[in-house]
C-alpha positions as CSV (number, residue, x, y, z in Angstrom):
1,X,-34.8,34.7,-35.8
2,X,-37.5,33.3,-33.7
3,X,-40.5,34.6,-33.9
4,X,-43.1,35.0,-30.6
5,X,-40.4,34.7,-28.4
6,X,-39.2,37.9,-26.8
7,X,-35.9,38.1,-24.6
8,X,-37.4,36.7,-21.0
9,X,-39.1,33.9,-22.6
10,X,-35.5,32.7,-24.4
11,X,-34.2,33.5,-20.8
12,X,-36.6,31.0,-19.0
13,X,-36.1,28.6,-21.5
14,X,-32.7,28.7,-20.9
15,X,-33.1,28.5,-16.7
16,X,-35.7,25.0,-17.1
17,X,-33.6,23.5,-19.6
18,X,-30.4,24.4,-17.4
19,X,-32.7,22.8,-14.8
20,X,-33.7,19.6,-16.5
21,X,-29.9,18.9,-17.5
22,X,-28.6,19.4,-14.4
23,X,-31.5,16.9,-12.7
24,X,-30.2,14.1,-15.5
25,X,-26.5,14.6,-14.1
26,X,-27.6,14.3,-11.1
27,X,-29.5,10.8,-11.8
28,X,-26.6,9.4,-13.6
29,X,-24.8,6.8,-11.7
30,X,-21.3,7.0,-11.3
31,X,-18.9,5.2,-13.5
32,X,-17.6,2.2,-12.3
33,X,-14.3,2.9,-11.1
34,X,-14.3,6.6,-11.2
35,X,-12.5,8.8,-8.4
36,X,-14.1,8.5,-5.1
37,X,-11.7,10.5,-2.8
38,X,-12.2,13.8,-2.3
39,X,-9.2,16.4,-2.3
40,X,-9.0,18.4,0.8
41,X,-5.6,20.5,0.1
42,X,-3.1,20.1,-2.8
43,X,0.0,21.8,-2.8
44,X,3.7,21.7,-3.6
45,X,5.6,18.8,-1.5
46,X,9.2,19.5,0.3
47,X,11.0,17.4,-1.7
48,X,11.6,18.5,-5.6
49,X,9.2,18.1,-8.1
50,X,6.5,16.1,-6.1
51,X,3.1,17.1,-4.5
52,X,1.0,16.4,-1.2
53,X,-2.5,15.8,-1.2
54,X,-5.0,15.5,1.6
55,X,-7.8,13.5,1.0
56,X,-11.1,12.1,2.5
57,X,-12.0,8.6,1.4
58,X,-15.7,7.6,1.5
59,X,-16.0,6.4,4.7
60,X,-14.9,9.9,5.8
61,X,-11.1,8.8,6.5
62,X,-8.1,11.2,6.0
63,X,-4.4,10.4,4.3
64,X,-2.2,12.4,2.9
65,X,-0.5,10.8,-0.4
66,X,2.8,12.1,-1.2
67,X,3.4,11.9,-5.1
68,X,6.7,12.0,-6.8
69,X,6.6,11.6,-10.9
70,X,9.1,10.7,-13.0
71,X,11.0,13.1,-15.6
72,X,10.2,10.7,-18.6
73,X,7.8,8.0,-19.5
74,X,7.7,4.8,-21.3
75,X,7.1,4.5,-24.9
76,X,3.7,3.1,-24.1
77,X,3.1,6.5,-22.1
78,X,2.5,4.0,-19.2
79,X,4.3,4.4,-15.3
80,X,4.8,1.6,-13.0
81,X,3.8,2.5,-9.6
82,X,5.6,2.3,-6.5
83,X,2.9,2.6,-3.4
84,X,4.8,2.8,-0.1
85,X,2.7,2.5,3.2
86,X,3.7,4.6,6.0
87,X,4.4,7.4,4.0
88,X,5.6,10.1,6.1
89,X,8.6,7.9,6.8
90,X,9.3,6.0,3.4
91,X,8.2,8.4,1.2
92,X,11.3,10.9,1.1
93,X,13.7,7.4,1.4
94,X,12.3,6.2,-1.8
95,X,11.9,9.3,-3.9
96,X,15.8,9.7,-3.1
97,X,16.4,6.3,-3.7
98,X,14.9,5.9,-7.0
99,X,16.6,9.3,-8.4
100,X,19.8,8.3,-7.4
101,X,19.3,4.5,-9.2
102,X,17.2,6.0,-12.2
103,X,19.9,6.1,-14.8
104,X,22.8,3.8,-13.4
105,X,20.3,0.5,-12.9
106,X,18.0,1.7,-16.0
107,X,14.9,1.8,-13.6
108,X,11.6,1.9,-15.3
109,X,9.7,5.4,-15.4
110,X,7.4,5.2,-11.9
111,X,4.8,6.7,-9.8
112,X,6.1,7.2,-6.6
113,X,2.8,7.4,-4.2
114,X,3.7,7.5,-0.1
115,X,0.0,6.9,1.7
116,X,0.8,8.3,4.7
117,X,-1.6,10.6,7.4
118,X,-2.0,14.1,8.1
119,X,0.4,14.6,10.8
120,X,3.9,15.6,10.6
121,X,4.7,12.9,12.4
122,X,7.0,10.4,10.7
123,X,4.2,7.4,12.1
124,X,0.8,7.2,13.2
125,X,1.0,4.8,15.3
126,X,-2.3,4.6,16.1
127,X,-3.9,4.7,12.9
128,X,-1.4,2.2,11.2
129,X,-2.4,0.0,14.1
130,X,-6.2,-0.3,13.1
131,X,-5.1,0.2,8.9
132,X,-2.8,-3.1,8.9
133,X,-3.4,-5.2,10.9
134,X,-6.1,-7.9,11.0
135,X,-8.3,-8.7,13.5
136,X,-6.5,-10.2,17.0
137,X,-7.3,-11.8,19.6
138,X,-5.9,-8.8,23.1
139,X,-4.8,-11.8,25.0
140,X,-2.5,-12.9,22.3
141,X,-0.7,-9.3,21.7
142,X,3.0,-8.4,23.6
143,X,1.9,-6.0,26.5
144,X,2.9,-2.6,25.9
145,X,5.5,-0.5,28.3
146,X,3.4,0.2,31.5
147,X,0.7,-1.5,30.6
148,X,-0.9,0.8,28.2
149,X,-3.6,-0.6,26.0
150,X,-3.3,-1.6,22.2
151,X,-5.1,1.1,19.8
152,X,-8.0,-0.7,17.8
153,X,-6.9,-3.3,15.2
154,X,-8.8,-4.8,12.7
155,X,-8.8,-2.7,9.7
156,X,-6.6,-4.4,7.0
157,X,-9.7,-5.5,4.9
158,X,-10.7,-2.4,4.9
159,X,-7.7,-0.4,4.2
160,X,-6.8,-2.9,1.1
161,X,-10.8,-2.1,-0.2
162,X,-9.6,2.0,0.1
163,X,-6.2,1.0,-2.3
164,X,-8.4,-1.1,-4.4
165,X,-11.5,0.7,-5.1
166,X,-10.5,4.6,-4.1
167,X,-6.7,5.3,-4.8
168,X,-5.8,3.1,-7.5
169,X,-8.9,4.9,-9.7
170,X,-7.8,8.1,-8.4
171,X,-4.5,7.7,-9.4
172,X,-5.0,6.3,-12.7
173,X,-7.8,8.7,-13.0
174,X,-4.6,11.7,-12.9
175,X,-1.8,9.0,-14.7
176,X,-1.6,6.2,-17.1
177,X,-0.8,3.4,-14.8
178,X,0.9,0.4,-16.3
179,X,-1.2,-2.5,-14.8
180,X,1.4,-5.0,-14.8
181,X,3.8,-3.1,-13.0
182,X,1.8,-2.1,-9.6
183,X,4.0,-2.2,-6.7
184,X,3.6,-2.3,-2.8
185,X,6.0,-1.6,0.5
186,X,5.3,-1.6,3.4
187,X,7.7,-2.3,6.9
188,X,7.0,-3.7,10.6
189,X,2.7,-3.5,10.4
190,X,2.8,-2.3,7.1
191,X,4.9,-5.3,6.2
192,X,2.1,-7.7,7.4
193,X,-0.3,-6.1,5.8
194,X,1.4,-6.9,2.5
195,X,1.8,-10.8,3.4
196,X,-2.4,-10.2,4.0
197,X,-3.0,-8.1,0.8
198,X,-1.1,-11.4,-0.9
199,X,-2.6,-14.2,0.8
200,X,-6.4,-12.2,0.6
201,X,-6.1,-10.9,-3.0
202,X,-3.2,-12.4,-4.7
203,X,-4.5,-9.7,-7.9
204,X,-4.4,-6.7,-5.9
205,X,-0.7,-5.5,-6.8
206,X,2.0,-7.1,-8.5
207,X,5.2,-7.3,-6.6
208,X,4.8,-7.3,-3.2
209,X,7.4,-6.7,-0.8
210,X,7.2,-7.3,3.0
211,X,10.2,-5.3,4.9
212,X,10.4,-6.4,8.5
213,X,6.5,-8.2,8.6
214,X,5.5,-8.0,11.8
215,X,4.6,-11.8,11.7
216,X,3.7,-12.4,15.7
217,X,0.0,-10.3,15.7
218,X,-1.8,-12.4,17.1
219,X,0.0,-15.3,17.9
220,X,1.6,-15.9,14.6
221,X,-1.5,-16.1,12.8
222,X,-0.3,-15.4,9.8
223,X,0.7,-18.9,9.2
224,X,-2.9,-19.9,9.0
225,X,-3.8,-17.2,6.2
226,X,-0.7,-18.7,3.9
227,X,-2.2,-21.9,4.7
228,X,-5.5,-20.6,3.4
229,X,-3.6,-19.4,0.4
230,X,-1.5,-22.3,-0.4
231,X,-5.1,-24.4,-0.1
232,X,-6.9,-22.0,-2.7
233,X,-7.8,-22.4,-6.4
234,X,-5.9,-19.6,-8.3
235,X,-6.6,-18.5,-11.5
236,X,-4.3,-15.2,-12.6
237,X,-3.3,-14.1,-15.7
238,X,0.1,-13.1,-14.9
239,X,2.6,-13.6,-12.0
240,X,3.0,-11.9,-9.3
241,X,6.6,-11.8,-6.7
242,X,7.0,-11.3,-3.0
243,X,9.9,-10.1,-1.6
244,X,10.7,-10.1,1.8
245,X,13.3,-8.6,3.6
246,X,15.0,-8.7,7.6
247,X,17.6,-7.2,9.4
248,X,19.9,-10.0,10.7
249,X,19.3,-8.9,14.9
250,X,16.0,-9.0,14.4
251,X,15.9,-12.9,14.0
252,X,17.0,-13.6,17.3
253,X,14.8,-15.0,19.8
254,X,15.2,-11.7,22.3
255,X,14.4,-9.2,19.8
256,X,11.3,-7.3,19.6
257,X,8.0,-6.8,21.0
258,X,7.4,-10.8,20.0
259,X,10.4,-11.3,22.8
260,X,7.8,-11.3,25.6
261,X,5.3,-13.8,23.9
262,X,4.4,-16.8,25.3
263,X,6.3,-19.9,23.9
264,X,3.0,-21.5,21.7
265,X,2.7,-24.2,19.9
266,X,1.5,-21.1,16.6
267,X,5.2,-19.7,17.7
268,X,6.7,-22.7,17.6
269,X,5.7,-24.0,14.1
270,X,6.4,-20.6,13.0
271,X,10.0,-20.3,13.5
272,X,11.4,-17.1,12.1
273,X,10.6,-15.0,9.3
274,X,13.4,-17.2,7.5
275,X,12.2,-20.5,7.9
276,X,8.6,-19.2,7.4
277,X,10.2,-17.4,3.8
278,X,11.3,-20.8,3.4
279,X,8.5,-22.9,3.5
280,X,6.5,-20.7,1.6
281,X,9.5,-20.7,-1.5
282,X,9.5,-24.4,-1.2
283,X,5.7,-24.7,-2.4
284,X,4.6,-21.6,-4.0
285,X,1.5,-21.9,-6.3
286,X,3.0,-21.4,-10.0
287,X,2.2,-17.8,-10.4
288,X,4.0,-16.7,-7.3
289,X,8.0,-15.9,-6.9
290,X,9.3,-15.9,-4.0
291,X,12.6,-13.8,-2.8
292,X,14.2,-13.2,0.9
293,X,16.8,-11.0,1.6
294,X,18.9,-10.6,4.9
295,X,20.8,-7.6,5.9
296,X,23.9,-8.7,8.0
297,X,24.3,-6.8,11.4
298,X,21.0,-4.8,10.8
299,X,18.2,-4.0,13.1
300,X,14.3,-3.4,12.8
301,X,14.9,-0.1,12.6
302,X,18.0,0.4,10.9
303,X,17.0,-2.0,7.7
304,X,14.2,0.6,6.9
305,X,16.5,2.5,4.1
306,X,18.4,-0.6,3.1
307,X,14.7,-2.6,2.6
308,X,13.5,0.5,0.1
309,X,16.8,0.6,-1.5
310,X,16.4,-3.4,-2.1
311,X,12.5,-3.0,-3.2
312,X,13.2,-0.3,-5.9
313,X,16.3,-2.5,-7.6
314,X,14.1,-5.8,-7.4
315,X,10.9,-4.1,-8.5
316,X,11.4,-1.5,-10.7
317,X,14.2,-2.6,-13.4
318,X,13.9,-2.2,-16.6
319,X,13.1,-6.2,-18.5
């Protein structure tokens, strides 16, 4: 028993050093790495067994992830991680693409994550236009039907920083991410912003797979950054595979929005996504691996289901 202390004074006691705790919280910086999105809603997805979150990033941005886990995990208690851009559209594909493969092709326990928007839109077209696509020049874009505008582009740098530094932590924050076994799709824009993600940061993921890449922004500039990245010194620890993936119409000369572009001298070196696939296979820097596939009689649209299908059975097999 304490003695000259009656019940108020313990109770004061208690408040300031409540008080004084609370202040050194406060102060403490935050772990590198640690969570930085904040949840806005969390609730039971539409599919089976998965989830939907809406979240704020730090520069004040909504998504909404879509999260599908496995029903069993490796011995190391690790999951790979299957991150699918455009997740409105791809998410549902992929979670009923993986289930169905699970068990015949001995698929590795994964993290299914869609990043998608908070619409119920299937696409956002106007936020996937800023979110994956670098810079561009307006004068070097297809014009759009009746002349309407492009939405702002420019914001693939800083979409790849919010996957980084944001939603990787976050997720492995929640999971135990295997961090060999990080995997990225995206299709049309979102498949360009995977060729950028690899030719900018080579260590951001570790199979990369580019579904339709929407290589004619801005005049085929694209070739330039693999340029960059075939000049670089690279120094990884492991290796790292891009997979890219085409419907057989869309190589012809009238297809797509790239059908009205000027005949350059950058669209003329380019080629098609083939011969650029090519070229890229023929040189690759050691720790890079580089796989095309083409789907016969397909279209840019039609190839969506048959490019997840192909990215789950190249990715995510067991070794």
């Amino acid at each position: 028993m304490l003695s000259g202390f009656n019940n108020s004074r313990l109770v004061s006691l208690a408040v300031f050093l409540g008080v004084i705790l609370a202040s050194v919280q406060l102060a403490m910086p935050k772990e590198p790495g640690s969570p930085a999105l904040k949840v806005l809603d969390n609730r039971v997805g539409s599919l089976e067994r998965t989830r939907e979150f809406d979240v704020q990033s730090s520069a004040g941005k909504e998504y909404r992830l879509f999260v599908a886990e496995p029903g069993e995990r490796t011995p190391s208690g690790n999951l790979a991680v299957l991150l699918l851009l455009d997740g409105n559209a791809s998410f549902p594909i992929a979670v009923s693409a993986y289930r169905q493969h699970a068990d015949s092709l001995k698929l590795v326990p994964t993290l299914i994550v869609g990043v998608g928007y908070p619409t119920e839109d299937r696409f956002d077209f106007v936020r996937r236009t800023y979110d994956y696509n670098p810079p561009a020049d307006p004068e070097k874009l297809p014009k759009r039907p009746g002349g309407v505008p492009w939405p702002k582009s420019g914001g693939a740098d800083e979409f790849l920083q919010f996957l980084q530094d944001e939603l990787k932590p976050w997720l492995n924050a929640k999971h135990s991410i295997d961090p060999d076994r990080e995997v990225i799709f995206g299709h049309s824009f979102g498949g360009l912003f995977v060729l950028h993600a690899l030719f900018s940061k080579p260590d951001s993921f570790d199979h990369f797979i580019a579904a339709s890449p929407s290589v004619w922004w801005n005049d085929f500039s694209i070739t330039e950054s693999k340029q960059d990245f075939l000049k670089r010194d690279h120094t990884r620890r492991r290796p790292v595979t891009l997979l890219v993936t085409i419907g057989e119409l869309e190589l012809t000369t009238d297809a797509g929005p790239a059908a009205s572009l000027a005949p350059t001298p950058a669209r003329e070196r380019f080629g098609d996504t083939r011969q650029f696939v090519e070229r890229l296979r023929d040189s690759p820097p050691e720790f890079l691996k580089v796989e095309y596939v083409e789907f016969p009689n397909e279209s840019h649209g039609s190839v969506i289901p048959l490019a997840i299908d192909q990215a789950i059975r190249s990715s995510l097999a067991s070794p």
